[in-house]
N, C-alpha and C positions, 0 to 999 in steps of 0.2 A: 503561382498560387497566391489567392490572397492573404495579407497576416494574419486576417482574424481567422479564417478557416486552417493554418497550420499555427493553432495554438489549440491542448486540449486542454480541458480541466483535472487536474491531476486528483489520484484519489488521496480523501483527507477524511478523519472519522468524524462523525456529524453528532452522536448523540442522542439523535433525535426517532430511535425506535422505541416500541413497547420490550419489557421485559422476557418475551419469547422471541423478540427480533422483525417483529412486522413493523414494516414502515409507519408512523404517525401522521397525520396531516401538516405536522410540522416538515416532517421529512421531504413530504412529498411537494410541497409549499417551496421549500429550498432547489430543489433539482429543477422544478417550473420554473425560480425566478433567471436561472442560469441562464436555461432556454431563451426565457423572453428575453432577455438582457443580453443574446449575442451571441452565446457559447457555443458552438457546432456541433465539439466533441466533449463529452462530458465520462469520466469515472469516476462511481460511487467509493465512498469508504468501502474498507475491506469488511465482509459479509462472512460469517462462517459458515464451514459446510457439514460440521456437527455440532453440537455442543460441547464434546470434550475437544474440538477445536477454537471455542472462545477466547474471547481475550479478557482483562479482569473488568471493563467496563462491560454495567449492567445494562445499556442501550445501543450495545451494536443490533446492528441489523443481522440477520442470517435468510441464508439460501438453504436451508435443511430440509425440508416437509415440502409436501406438495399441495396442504392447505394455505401456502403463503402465497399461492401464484396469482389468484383475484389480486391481495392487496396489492401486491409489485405493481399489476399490471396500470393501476392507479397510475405511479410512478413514472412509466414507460411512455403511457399514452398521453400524459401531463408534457411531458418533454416531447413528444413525438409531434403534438400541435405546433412546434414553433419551426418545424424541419431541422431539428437537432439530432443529432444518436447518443444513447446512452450505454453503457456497458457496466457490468457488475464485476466490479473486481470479489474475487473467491480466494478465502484463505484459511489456514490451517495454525494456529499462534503455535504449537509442538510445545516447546520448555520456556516458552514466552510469556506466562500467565499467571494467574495467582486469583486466589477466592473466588472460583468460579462454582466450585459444589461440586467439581467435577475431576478426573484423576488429570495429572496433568504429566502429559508421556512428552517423550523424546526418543530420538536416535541412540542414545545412550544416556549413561547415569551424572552425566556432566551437566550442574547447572549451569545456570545464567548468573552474569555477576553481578546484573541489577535485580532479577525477580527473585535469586538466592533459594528456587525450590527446587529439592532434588527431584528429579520425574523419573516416573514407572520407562523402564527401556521396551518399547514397541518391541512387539513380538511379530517376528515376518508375517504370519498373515495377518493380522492388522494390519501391518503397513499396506497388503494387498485390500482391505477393506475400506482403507484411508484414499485410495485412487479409485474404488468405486463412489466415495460419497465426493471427492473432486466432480466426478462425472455426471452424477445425480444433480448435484448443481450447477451446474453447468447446462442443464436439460430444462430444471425447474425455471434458471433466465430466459432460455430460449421460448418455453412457454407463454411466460409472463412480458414478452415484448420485447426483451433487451435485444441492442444490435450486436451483442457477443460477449464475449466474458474477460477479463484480467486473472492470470493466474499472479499472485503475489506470490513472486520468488524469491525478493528482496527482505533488506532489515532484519533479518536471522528469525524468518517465522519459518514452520517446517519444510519447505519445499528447499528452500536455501540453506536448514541446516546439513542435508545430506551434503551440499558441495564443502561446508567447510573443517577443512580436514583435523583441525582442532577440537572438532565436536563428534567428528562421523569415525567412530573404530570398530564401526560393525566387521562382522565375519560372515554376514550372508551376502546375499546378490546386491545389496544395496550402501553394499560398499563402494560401489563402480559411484561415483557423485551424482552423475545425470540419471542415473536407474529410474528413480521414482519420479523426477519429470518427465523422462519418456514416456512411463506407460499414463501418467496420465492425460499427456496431450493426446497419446494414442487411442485410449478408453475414451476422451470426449469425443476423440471425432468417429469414433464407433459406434457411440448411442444417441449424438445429437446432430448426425447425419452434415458432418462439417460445419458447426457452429464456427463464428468465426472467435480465434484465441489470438487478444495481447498477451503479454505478457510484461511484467515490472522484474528488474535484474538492480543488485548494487554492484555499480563497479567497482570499489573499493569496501574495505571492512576495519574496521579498527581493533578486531581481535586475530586477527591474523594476515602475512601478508598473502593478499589474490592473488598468486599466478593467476590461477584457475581460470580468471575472467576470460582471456581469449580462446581457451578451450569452449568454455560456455557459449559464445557469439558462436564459432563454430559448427556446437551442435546445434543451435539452435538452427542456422543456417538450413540443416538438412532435415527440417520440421518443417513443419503446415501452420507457421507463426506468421502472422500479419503486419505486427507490432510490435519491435520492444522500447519498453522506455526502461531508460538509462537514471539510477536512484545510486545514491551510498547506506551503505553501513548496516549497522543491526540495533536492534534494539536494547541491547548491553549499554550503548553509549549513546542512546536514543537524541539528547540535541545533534550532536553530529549528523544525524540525517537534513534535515533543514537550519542548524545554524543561527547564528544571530548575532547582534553586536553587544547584547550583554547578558548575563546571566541573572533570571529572575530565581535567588533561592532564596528569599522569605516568600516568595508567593510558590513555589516549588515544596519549602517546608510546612505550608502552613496549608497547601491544600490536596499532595501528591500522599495515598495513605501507602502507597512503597515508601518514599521517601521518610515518615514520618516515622517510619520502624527502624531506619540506620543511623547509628551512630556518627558523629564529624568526619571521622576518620572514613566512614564504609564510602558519603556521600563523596569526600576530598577527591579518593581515586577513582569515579566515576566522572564530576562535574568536573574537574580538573582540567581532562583532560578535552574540553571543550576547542572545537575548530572554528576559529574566528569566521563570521559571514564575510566572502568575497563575490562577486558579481558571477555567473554563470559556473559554479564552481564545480560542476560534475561534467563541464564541456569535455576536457583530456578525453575521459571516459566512453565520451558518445565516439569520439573522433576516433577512438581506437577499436570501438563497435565497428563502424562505420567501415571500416577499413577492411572486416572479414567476413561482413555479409551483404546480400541483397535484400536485406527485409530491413523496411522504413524502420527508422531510430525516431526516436524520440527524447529529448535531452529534459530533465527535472532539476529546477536547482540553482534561483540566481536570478532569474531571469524578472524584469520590472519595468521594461518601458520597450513601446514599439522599436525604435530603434534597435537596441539589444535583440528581439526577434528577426527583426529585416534582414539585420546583417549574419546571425545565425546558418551556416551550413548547413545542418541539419534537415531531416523531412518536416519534423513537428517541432516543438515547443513546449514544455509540459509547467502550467502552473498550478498556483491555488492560496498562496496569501493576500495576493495582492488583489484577489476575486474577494475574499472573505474580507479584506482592508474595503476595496471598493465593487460591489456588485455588478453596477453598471461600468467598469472600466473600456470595457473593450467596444462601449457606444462611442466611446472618445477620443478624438481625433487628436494623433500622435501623441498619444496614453504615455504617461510615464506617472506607477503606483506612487501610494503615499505611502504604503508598506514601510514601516520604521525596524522590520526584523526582531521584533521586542518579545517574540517567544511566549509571550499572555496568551493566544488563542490553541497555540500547542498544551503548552504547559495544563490550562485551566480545564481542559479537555477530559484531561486525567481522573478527575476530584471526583468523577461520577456523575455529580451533581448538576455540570453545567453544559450547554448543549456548546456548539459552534461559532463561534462569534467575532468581531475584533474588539480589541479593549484596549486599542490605543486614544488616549484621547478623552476617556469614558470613563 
């Protein structure tokens, strides 16, 4: 395989939707430049698939309605001109959230130690309502031209609270971890006549330790999954999913308005506990993926210069800093990122205010 075609674009929030979640020309300007600039496989930031599934940024995108499938289709056919595929990652934030206008539920009454709001405990058929609006969007992509969808089951948004056993003390059926991503890979491929489903997994968490993880490769195994890529952690300890070699907190307190509400102390035991950036650092993770299934891995996490990909095991590749450092990277012959890991285009993301960008340098 060539390296540029087993590297995807991994999904990253953009910013860059209207306030109901329709794509902007901005949006759709970003996904295009991917295309033309090389990207084969491309996933969108995560998309909600209701409103009380939002996250507290006012410009994500959503897959809710079926008045949004002209704009996507925008989107789809912008990237479709270059012979690229796109895929919408679909997700559900559960107790991930804050100032959304909207109730904000969970698996039970247990907050989050970074978002600190207590959530309404989903009542079983909800949860059965919450795997119809999974499916629903998943239909509306199909629609709208995507070549299949991302379930976000990583970073402790609701699909991945059910597995973690710290969170999940339910007493109905959905106690069982994988309950409610069975039925909904089930339900998609029921009503969207085998749409094709990635899927995003963390194999570690830093609020509890994962057994679980090789049970999950397992089941997944005995699914109709095409894809999984291989992520860390939740969003509790949110750097820890990507990392970096320092900690931006005057730019963290001066523009994060969670941040802005905790006190030294609330912030110490969250930022603290910060994982220094090392090169491929979710590799373990794939390799032990890898080891208990036959569906292509995908590894997220480190990765910044051809080399590092060449020599990669793995089926795919998954990036996305070193895209938003340099657009046209992967035009360039034995690429190696300028990516400095400086956490500004994560971090700045947060404020509401500012779309996607890099700001190193700027």
């Amino acid at each position: 395989m060539n390296i540029v075609d087993k590297i995807i674009r991994s999904a990253t929030y953009e910013g860059m939707a209207d306030e109901l979640g329709n794509p902007t020309d901005e949006y759709i300007k970003l996904y295009e430049s991917l295309a033309r600039k090389g990207v084969k496989h491309i996933i969108t930031g995560f998309m909600f698939v209701s409103n009380e599934g939002r996250a507290m940024h006012k410009n994500q995108a959503g897959l809710d309605t079926l008045d949004k499938i002209g704009n996507f289709k925008k989107v789809t056919e912008a990237v479709h001109k270059y012979d690229a595929k796109i895929y919408a990652q679909i997700a559900h934030t559960g107790r991930q959230t804050t100032n959304t206008g909207y109730d904000i539920v969970g698996i039970s009454n247990k907050k989050s130690p970074y978002f600190c709001e207590i959530p309404r405990i989903l009542k079983t058929e909800e949860i059965y309502n919450i795997i119809d609006e999974f499916a629903n969007s998943a239909c509306i992509a199909k629609q709208a031209g995507f070549d299949g969808i991302q379930l976000h089951a990583a970073h402790g948004y609701l699909i991945h609270q059910f597995m973690l056993k710290v969170i999940n003390n339910r007493d109905d059926e959905f106690r069982e971890p994988f309950k409610f991503l069975e039925l909904i890979i089930r339900k998609i491929h029921e009503k969207c006549n085998d749409f094709p489903i990635w899927i995003k997994v963390s194999g570690g968490v830093d609020i509890e330790k994962y057994e679980g993880f090789i049970d999950l490769i397992k089941f997944l195994d005995t699914q109709k999954i095409e894809l999984i890529e291989v992520s860390y952690g939740t969003m509790d300890y949110a750097l820890n999913i990507f990392r970096g070699n320092k900690l931006p907190f005057k730019t963290i307190l001066k523009h994060n308005p969670i941040a802005a509400k905790k006190n030294w102390l609330q912030l110490a035991k969250i930022y603290l506990k910060l994982k220094k950036y090392t090169p491929q650092y979710n590799l373990e993770y794939a390799h032990i993926a890898k080891q208990h299934t036959i569906i292509p891995i995908s590894v997220v996490g480190g990765f910044r210069s051809y080399e590092e990909i060449e020599n990669c095991k793995m089926d795919y590749v998954s990036i996305c800093r070193p895209l938003i450092c340099e657009p046209d990277l992967l035009l360039k012959e034995n690429f190696k990122s300028k990516c400095t890991n400086c956490n500004l285009c994560a971090v700045m993301v947060d404020s509401n205010s500012n779309k996607l960008r890099c700001y190193h340098g700027r």
